[in-house]
Steps between C-alpha positions, in 0.01 A plus 500: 500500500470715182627257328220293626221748411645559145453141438163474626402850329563300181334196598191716563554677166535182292195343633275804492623563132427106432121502677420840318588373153381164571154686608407746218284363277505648090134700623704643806789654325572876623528764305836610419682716191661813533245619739620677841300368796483812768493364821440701816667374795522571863857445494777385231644258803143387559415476174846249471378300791170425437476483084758540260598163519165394408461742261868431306417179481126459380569813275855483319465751297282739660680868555410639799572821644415556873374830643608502866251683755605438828892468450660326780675677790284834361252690680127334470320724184197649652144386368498833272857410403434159376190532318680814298764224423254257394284780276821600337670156418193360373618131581394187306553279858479572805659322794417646866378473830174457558535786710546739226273259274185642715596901386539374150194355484318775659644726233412304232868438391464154438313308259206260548657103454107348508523421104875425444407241785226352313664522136799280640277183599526572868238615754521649856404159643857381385639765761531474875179641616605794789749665175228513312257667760768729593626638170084612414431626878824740420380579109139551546421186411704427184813273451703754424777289624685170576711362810717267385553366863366524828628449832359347841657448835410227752453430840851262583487343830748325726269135530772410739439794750049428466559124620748558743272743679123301404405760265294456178672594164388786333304457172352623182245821519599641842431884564846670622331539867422063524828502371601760795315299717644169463857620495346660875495125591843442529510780777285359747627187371816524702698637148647824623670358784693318256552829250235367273265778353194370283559721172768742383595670185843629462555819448152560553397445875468841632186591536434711198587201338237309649242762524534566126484126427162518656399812304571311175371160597171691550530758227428824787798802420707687832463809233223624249753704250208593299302689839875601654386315858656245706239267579548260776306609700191220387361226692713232294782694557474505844485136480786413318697706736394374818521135335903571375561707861380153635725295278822679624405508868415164531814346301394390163600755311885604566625867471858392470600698238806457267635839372680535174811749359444741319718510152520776299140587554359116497418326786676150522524242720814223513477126496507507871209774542339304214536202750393616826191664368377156354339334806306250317811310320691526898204268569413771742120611360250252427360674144562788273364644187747450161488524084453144456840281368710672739787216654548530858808309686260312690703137566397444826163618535218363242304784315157531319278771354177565408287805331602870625216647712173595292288819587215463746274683240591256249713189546560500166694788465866520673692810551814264474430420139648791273482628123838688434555553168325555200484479144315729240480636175539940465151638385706663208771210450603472126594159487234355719497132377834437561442658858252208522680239377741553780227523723310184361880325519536623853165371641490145262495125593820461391636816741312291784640175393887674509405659820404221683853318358728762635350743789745346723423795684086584499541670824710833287287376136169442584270255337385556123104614481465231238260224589599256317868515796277305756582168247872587549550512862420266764448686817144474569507818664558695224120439345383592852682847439389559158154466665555815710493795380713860643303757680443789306542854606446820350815692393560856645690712302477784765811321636656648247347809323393635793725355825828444502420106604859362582556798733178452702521150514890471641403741782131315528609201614789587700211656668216217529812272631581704764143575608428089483802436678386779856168257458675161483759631805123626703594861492235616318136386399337378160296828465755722576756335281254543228445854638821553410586317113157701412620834639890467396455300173261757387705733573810346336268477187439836491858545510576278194254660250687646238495875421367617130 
């Protein structure tokens, strides 16, 4: 099996190293010398995964020396923490989340891309659309930086299971709750007699889960970090509970739950957990929401899948499609053109054209934000995603600076789940479960702020 992925590690190498020098034309030659090109990374094992490959082989003889700022399997650097970093290192690249993208941008840390964009013959309109938008809403309106890919998730569904019980197939711009609704079908269709359930995530099915997929979906927060209250206590709130409470009672959502081991401080699950928790490739649950390109074992049941859910405020935005990582250039970078030549590599035609020759595996890669990858592909449902766009939300770093978020949040939803779960069993009411997440969760938020 090494053996195996040695040989196609090469293959991959040889043809990427054959399409990039086949691609550059004499006007698109990097810059390269004795220069040191300072790159920023999240991670050196991320950093490995995701570029050097790319990098090696478009730039030979480019030095590059990487400044780690998250190392792996080492405490996450606090907001202050990283920016200091950052400040200090003065980086010519920077490779990160888009997570820690927003603070960066909000501190001014990185620089403005608008003109290097323009200088190098391409325009915004060569970029998939919802990057764009999302990189300026979290810069105050500049391009301040570039996502080389983006990801989306669809809506698979078991087209086996929807003829067998009469039931029209799901399709493109569907709100989570139609969605919700039609997977309710297969309930009073007769489904859960036969241990059929409508929709199910694994790993995700209690009903935090669901409640938070809701939240999202609609862009509403459980917590307000920057006011220090719990607020579910809103009309829409109160409707997405009672709707999920519904859900569980009546069948189509199930709370079987699959519970992991816990190794040396990581929570894992075996091939047989991994298994059992996947309900939708048993044949057992008629849909469920996936990164697009994943490969279910699904010989004897036939399978389709359409656009993940949209918001009901917009339906073109989806809370399924994600930015994750980002690319920029340091506001005080010293060798700033050769930072965007490996950004203007990164995000060319001919990265798109490679891409769509070897993701093999889009569901872990992602697609390329390059336009031009829609004439390299043939799925037709890949244009449809590049017209939606990801729901934006506001970035809190109060979750941080000011809360200790992980600890809240652990304790938080061990909470809401047990509250849901004395509605779902009739023991206790909608109001006073919400009675109770408003009076406890504040209270376990007050707990969690962090002392000066």
């Amino acid at each position: 099996m090494r053996d195996c992925t040695k040989i196609a590690f090469l293959f991959i190498s040889l043809v990427l190293l054959f399409v990039v020098t086949a691609g550059c034309s004499p006007n698109e030659e990097p810059s390269q010398g004795d220069k040191v090109l300072r790159i920023a990374v999240d991670s050196k094992g991320e950093y490995d995964y995701k570029y050097r490959d790319y990098v090696e082989a478009a730039f030979p003889g480019l030095k590059v020396e990487l400044i780690e700022l998250e190392e792996d399997y080492k405490p996450r650097l606090s907001i202050q923490e990283f920016m200091k970093k950052i400040e200090t290192e003065k980086p010519d690249l920077i490779l990160t989340s888009s997570y820690r993208y927003v603070q960066l941008a909000e501190k001014g840390l990185v620089a403005d891309l608008s003109v290097r964009l323009a200088e190098s013959g391409m325009t915004e309109d060569d970029f998939y659309p919802g990057m764009i938008e999302w990189v300026k809403q979290a810069s105050g309106g500049r391009l301040s930086g570039i996502a080389p890919f983006f990801q989306s998730s669809v809506l698979y569904y078991n087209e086996t299971l929807f003829k067998k019980y009469g039931i029209e197939l799901p399709h493109d711009g569907m709100t989570l709750e139609e969605v919700i609704e039609l997977a309710s079908r297969f309930t009073s269709g007769g489904g859960s007699k036969d241990g059929i359930v409508g929709m199910h995530q694994p790993f995700s099915n209690l009903p935090y889960n669901v409640l938070s997929q809701f939240a999202m979906s609609e862009g509403i927060r459980d917590v307000t970090f920057s006011r220090g209250k719990v607020s579910m206590d809103t009309p829409l709130w109160r409707h997405i509970i009672e709707t999920v409470i519904n859900l569980y009672e009546s069948g189509t959502l199930s709370t079987k739950e699959v519970k992991g081991k816990m190794i040396n401080g990581v929570l894992t699950f075996d091939k047989e957990a991994t298994e059992q928790a996947n309900l939708f490739e048993q044949g057992k649950a008629a849909m469920s929401i996936g990164y697009y390109g994943i490969s279910y074992n699904t010989e004897k049941f036939k399978t389709g899948y359409v656009e993940p859910p949209v918001s009901s405020k917009d339906r073109l935005s989806s809370s399924n499609i994600y930015i994750f990582n980002i690319m920029a250039i340091g506001a005080e970078a010293k060798n700033a053109e050769t930072a965007w030549d490996v950004i203007r590599f990164m995000t060319s035609d001919h990265m798109a054209k490679i891409q769509s020759k070897l993701s093999s595996d889009t569901a872990s890669s992602g697609f390329p934000t390059r336009k031009s990858y829609l004439n390299y592909v043939q799925d037709p449902i890949i244009g449809r995603l590049f017209q939606l766009k990801p729901v934006y939300s506001t970035a809190e770093p109060e979750i941080e600076t000011v809360y200790d978020g992980r600890k809240f949040y652990l304790l938080f939803e061990e909470l809401v789940n047990k509250e849901m779960a004395a509605a779902i069993k009739g023991e206790k009411s909608v109001d006073e479960i919400i009675k109770t997440i408003q009076k406890d969760g504040q209270a376990l938020l007050d707990a969690a702020k962090k002392t000066k």
